[in-house]
C-alpha positions as a Markdown table, in Angstrom:
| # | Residue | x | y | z |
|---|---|---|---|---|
| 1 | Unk | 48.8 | -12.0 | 38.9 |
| 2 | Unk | 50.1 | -10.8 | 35.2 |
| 3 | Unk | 54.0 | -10.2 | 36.0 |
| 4 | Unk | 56.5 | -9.0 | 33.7 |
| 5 | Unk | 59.7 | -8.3 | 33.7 |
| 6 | Unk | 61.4 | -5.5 | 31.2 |
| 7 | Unk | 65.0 | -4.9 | 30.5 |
| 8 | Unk | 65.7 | -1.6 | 29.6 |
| 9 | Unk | 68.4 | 0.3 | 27.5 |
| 10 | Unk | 69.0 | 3.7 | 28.2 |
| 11 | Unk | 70.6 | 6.9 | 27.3 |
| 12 | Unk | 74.8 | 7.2 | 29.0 |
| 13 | Unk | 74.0 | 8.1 | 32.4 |
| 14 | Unk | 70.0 | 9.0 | 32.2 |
| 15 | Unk | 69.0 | 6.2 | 34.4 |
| 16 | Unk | 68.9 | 7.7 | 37.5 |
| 17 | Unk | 66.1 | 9.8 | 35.8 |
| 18 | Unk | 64.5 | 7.3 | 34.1 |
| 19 | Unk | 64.2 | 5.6 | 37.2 |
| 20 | Unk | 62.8 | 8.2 | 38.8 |
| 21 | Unk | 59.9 | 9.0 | 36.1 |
| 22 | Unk | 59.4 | 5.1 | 36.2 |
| 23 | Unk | 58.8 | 5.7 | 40.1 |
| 24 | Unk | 56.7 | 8.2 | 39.7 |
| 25 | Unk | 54.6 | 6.9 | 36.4 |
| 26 | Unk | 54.0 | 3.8 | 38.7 |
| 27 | Unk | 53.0 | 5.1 | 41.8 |
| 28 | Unk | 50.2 | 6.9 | 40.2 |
| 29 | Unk | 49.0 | 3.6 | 38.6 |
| 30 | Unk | 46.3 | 1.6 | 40.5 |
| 31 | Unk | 46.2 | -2.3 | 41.1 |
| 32 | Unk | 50.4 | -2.2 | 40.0 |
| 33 | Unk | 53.0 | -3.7 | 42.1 |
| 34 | Unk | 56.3 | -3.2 | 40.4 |
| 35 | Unk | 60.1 | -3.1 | 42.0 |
| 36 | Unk | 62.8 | -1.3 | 39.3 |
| 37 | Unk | 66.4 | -1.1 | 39.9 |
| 38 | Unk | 69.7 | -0.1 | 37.9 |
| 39 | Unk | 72.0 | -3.1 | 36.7 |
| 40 | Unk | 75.3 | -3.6 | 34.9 |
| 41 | Unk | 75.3 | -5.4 | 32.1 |
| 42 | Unk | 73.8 | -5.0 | 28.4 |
| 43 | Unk | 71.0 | -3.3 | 29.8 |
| 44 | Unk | 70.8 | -0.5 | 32.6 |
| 45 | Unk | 67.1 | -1.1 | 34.4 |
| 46 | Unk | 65.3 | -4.0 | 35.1 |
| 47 | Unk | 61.7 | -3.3 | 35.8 |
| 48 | Unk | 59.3 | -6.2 | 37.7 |
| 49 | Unk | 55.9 | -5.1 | 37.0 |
| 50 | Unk | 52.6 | -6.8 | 37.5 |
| 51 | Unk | 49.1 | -6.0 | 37.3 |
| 52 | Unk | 45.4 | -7.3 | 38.1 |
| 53 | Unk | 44.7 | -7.2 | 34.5 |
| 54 | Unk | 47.4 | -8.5 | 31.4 |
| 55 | Unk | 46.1 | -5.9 | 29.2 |
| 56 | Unk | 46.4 | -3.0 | 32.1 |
| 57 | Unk | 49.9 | -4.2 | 32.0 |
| 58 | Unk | 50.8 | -4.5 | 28.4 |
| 59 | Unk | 49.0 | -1.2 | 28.1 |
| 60 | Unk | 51.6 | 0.7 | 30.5 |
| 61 | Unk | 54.9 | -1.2 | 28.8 |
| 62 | Unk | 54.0 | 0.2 | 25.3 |
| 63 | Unk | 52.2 | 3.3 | 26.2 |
| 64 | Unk | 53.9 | 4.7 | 29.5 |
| 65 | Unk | 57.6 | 2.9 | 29.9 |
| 66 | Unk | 58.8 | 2.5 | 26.2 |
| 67 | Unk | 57.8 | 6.2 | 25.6 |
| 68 | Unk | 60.2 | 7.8 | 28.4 |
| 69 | Unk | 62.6 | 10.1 | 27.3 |
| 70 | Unk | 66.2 | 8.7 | 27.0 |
| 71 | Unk | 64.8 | 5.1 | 26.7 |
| 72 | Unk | 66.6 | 3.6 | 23.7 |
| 73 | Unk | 65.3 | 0.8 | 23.9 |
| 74 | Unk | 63.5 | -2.8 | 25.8 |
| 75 | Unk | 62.7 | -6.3 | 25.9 |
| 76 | Unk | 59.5 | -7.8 | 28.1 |
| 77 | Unk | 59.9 | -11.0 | 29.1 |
| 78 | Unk | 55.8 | -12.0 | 30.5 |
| 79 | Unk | 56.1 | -15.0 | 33.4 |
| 80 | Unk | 54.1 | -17.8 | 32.7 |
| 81 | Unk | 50.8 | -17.8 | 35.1 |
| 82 | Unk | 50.4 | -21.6 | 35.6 |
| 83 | Unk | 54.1 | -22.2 | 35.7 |
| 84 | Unk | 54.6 | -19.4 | 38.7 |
| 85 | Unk | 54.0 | -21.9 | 41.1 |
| 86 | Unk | 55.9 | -24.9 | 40.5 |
């Protein structure tokens, strides 16, 4: 399964709210599994995400997550299929 995992930057103290929108952007999706939490460190959220379909996936990184309010900014890092296993 497509699985990706996306750092993100955010606005000083928005990412309870982002979140929350991520929660509830996700939920609605069908065929995602995805677990997000906050972090300390360069970056505020990490985001695991993965989809039936790579392009489903790429499709809600660029269109959906890197176009909520008070994201400054994110880097996707996609796992490599046929080395998930080893």
């Amino acid at each position: 399964m497509p699985t990706a995992y996306v750092l993100i930057n955010s606005d000083l103290g928005s990412d309870k709210s982002i979140i929350n929108e991520l929660k509830e952007i996700l939920d609605s999706e069908s065929g995602i599994e995805y677990y997000v939490q906050g972090v300390y460190g360069v970056y505020d959220i990490i985001l695991k995400i993965s989809s039936d379909s790579v392009g489903d996936l790429r499709s809600i990184i660029t269109h959906k997550v890197r176009k909520i309010n008070k994201v400054q900014s994110t880097l996707t890092m996609m796992v490599i299929d046929e080395q998930e296993n080893l």
